[in-house]
C-alpha positions, 0 to 999 in steps of 0.5 A: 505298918499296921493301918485300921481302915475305917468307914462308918456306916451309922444310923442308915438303911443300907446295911453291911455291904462292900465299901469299894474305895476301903477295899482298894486302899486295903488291896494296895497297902496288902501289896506293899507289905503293909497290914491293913485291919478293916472296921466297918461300925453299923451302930454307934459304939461307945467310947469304951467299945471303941477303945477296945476295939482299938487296943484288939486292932493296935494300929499304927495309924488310922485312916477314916473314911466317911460320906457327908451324911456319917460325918457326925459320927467319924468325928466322935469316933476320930476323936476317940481314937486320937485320945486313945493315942492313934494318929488319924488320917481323914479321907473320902468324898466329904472331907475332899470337898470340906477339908476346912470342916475336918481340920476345924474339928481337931480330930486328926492329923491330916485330910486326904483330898481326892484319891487315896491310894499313893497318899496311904502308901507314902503314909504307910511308908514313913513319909511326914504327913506335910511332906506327902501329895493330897495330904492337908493338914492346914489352911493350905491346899495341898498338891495333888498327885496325877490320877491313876490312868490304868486301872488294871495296874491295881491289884486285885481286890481279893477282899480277903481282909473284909467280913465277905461271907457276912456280907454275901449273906446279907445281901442274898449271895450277891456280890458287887464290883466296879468296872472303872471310876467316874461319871461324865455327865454335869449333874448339879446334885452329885460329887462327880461334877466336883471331882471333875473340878479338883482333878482339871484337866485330867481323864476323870472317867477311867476304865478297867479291861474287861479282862481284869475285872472278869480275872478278878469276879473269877478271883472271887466267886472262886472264894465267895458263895456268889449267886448274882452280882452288882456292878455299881458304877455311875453308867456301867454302859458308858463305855461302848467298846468295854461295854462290847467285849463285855457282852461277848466275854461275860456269857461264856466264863458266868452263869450269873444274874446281875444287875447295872446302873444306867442312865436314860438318854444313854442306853438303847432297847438293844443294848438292854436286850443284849445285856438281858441275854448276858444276864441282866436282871434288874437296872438301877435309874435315875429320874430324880424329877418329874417336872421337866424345867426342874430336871433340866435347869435345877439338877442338870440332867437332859432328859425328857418325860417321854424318854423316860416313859420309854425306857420303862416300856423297853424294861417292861418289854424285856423283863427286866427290873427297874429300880427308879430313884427320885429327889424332892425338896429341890432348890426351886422346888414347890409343892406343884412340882413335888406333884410332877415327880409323884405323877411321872412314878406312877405313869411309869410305874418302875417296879422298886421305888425310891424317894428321898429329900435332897442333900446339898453335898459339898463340892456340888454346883447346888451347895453352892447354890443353897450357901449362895441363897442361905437355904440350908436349915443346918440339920443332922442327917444320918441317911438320904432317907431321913424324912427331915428336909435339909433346906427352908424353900420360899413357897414350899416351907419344910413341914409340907416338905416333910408332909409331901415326902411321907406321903410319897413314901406311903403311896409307895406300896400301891404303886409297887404292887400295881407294877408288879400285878401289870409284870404277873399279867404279862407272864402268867402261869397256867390256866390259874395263876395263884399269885396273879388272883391273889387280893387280900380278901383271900387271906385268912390268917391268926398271924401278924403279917399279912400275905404278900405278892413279890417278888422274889430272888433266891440264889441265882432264881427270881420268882413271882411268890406269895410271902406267907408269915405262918400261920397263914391260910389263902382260900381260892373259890374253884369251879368243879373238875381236876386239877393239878397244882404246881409251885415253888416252895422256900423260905426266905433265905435272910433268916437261915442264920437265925434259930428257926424250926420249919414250916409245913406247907399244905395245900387242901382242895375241899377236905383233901390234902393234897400236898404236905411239905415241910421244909427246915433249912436249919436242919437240913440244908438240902431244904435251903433254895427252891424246891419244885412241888406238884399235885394233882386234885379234883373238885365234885363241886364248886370249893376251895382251894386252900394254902397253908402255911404253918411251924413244923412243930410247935408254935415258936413263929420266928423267922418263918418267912415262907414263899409260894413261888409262881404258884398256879394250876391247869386243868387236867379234865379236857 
């Protein structure tokens, strides 16, 4: 049978990626003998382009998968689909816990509740829709089958049926996999909890070998161009005795940076040190509050400020990235604890920041809460990172919500920089660290962008760099003597698709030029990744040294983002 998976991701600021459940439903119909056609829509289609769409793929069924927030839009495109003749199925964590919703809508034929591969193989086997587990077609809940124990009893998920050569190249060559299924931990705010519910009495948290996942990661970079890889379980170290052969197994088969999520309370400094020899580059956290009683009684999570602060310094010690998440607009919220959750980001200060307002999603202990107390406003909200509040709170009304996230959003850069100016000090190059001495007065420049600090990953290489927009020009006041200059050029490899023509990049002391590169990844492809510059200069005087980026030929500017990676100098005169 021929099945067009899809799973809408409309309206949002994650852009292409690698959705996990589509990939095992299609993984096992694959197996089975069944043909699965995948659509991953980024925009809304129109009814036509849909239809199109539809008629191209000729499915027998369709199966939509969806989250709460792109519920709007699977609802248009079921419902499209249905008039054009296609029998629908609804699936995924939002129409688990709001089945009812999905039905009432009368844009198809059954919801899946919970795990979905046994329902999509029975489906696609010929099996009546009432006469299959997890499938709902009314008021009725309907029986569900035992969960899947053994995770290495599933194929491998070979993704073949997936665009992955787009979606490696949006994502800067990283590719991402799960390790296992479920988080333990009773957080208010999060589906888990909810799963946790549905499936009573049943092992939630299960995990594959390590030796199948590393089969599988070989299976894919043997296919894919992967340089860094992302392991987006809930707490990737949750399981010691995996998290044990993985530390011992992972090195010695990969060369790979990747990054985990992880959570505070629950991971030690040695643990992330081991991790950081075995490749760990960056860690995904979530705080979600700076106001202690409201982390604990409000959102569930046992955690204190001072744990917090400390798993920071352990990052910080280590060189390890942090990406810190945080949630305003909680029920109970008022603008005086809005103010904790700001001030604990910026004592910590985690190198990428991340706000947004609370979603109360079905299934979680505050839904019902927000039903309980009537505090949900009933508005559309396409992403977590919209700026418009989900609930009217007593004593913290929804414009200052609005107002308070703004203004969180725009304190962001500030904090970010000074996280990454504290991470330059702490790794400086040379006697003169260019990128550690920049400030933007030193920026001379008759383009639009600005010159940035960042940091910044290419291939299997992060690097400290200054992100030029040609035509750009940093001037660094000099005392007299030689010098020699060292760097990493590039240019940012998300614009290699796009019809660029180059950039030269020179570096001038006084009225020298002493370094002239140019680099053209279009129309050559040695010039793509990092490339190693030196050159040596001498000052008579006080002067400048000049950085310069600019078109290889002509003035066309587009996609022309190019990097000094960790540019600095020594002195070369005793």
């Amino acid at each position: 049978m021929r099945i067009l998976l899809v799973v809408p991701n409309i309206a949002t600021r994650n852009g292409l990626h690698y959705p996990h459940g589509l990939g095992a439903l299609a993984a096992g119909l694959a197996a089975a003998g069944h043909e699965p056609v995948v659509s991953l829509p980024q925009e809304m289609l129109t009814r036509e382009s849909w239809r199109l769409e539809l008629r191209a793929a000729a499915p027998d069924w369709l199966a939509c998968g969806f989250s709460s927030h792109q519920w709007p839009f699977a609802r248009q495109l079921m419902a499209w689909a249905r008039e054009a003749g296609v029998p629908v199925l609804a699936g995924g964590v939002h129409a688990t816990f709001a089945p009812e919703e999905i039905l009432a809508a009368a844009v198809c034929d059954g919801v899946c509740v919970g795990e979905g591969e046994g329902a999509l193989l029975d489906l696609a086997g010929g099996k009546p829709l009432t006469a299959i587990a997890n499938v709902q077609t009314g008021t009725d809940r309907p029986a569900l089958r035992p969960l899947l124990t053994d995770l290495d009893a599933l194929p491998i998920y070979d993704r073949r049926h997936f665009p992955m050569a787009e979606i490696l190249r949006v994502n800067g060559g990283e590719l991402t996999a799960l390790a296992g299924r479920g988080c333990p931990y009773p957080c208010t705010y999060c589906c888990n909890e909810g799963w946790r519910r549905l499936y009573s009495g049943e092992p939630w948290v299960r995990w594959r070998s390590v030796s199948h996942l590393l089969a599988e990661l070989d299976c894919l970079c043997g296919r894919y161009a992967v340089d860094s890889l992302y392991f987006e379980d809930d707490i990737f170290t949750l399981n010691r005795e995996f998290l044990e052969e993985f530390l011992r197994e992972f090195p010695s088969r990969f060369a790979l940076p990747f990054r985990v999520y992880a959570r505070i309370g629950a991971i030690s400094r040695d643990d992330l040190r081991r991790l950081r020899a075995a490749g760990l580059w960056m860690v995904n956290v979530g705080v979600e509050h700076g106001d202690p009683r409201i982390r604990a009684e409000v959102l569930g999570r046992q955690m204190s400020n001072a744990q917090i602060t400390e798993f920071f310094d352990w990052c910080r010690e280590l060189g390890i990235v942090t990406r810190a998440f945080h949630i305003l607009g909680v029920p109970g919220e008022t603008p005086e604890t809005a103010q904790a959750t700001r001030d604990l980001c910026a004592a910590t200060l985690p190198d990428q920041i991340q706000v947004s307002l609370f979603e109360p999603y079905p299934g979680t202990k505050l839904a019902e809460r927000c039903r309980v107390e009537k505090l949900h406003r009933g508005v559309a909200r396409p992403t977590y990172f919209s700026a418009e509040p989900a609930l009217e709170l007593p004593g913290f009304p929804s414009d200052r919500q609005r107002e308070t996230y703004r203004a969180f959003c725009a304190a962001i850069p500030e904090l970010e920089e000074r996280a990454l100016r504290r991470a330059l000090a702490a790794a400086r190059r040379g006697e003169v660290d260019l990128v550690e001495r920049w400030a933007p007065e030193l920026v001379r420049r008759t383009g639009a962008e600005p010159v940035v600090p960042q940091r910044a990953r290419i291939g299997r290489e992060t690097k400290f760099a200054l992100f030029a927009h040609p035509r750009s020009e940093i001037a660094y006041e000099l005392p007299p003597g030689r010098y020699r200059f060292f760097a990493a050029l590039a240019l940012d490899p998300r614009c290699y698709e796009w019809d660029g023509h180059g950039v030269r990049f020179l570096v001038r002391a006084g009225d020298e030029t002493c370094l002239d590169r140019a680099l053209n990844p279009w129309r050559r492809v040695e010039d793509r990744g990092w490339h190693e510059v030196a050159a040596d200069f001498r000052l008579a005087e006080k002067g400048s040294l000049r950085l310069l980026t600019a078109p290889e030929s002509g003035d066309d500017l587009t996609a022309l983002w190019a990097l000094w990676g960790h540019p600095h100098l020594t002195r070369s005169d005793g």
